[in-house]
Steps between C-alpha positions, in 0.01 A plus 500: 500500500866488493716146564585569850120523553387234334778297705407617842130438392567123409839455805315651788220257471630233437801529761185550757335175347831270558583682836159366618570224361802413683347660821212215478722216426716609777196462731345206400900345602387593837176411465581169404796483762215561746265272395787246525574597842128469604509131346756404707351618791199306448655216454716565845184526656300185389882294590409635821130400510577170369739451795275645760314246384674226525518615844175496601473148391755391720377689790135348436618157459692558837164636699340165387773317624493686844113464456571104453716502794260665721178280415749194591625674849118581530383139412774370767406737794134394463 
């Protein structure tokens, strides 16, 4: 085996192995970058459950008021 075997035998290898290597690291960036942008997301969405709610609350505690109001106008008409 001469030296420019024995060098391709050992380079081609091992320039494969790093290539891959930077090839995976590469995607696990966006991988990550994804998983980031997923987070965020999820924590949009419960903000917007927590406000929704919030809104239901108020909207219930006004139907018992109207509900008060009514038994009153009801109580009165009697």
């Amino acid at each position: 085996m001469t030296n420019t075997q024995l060098y391709f035998a050992i380079g081609i290898p091992s320039f494969t192995i790093l290539t891959s290597l930077i090839v995976s690291v590469i995607q696990w960036w966006g991988l990550r970058d994804t998983i980031k942008d997923v987070k965020e997301s999820i924590r949009e969405i419960r903000e917007d459950i927590r406000e929704i709610r919030s809104d239901i609350k108020i909207i219930v505690s006004k139907i018992a008021e109207l509900d008060t109001r009514l038994t009153v106008i009801e109580e009165r008409v009697k």
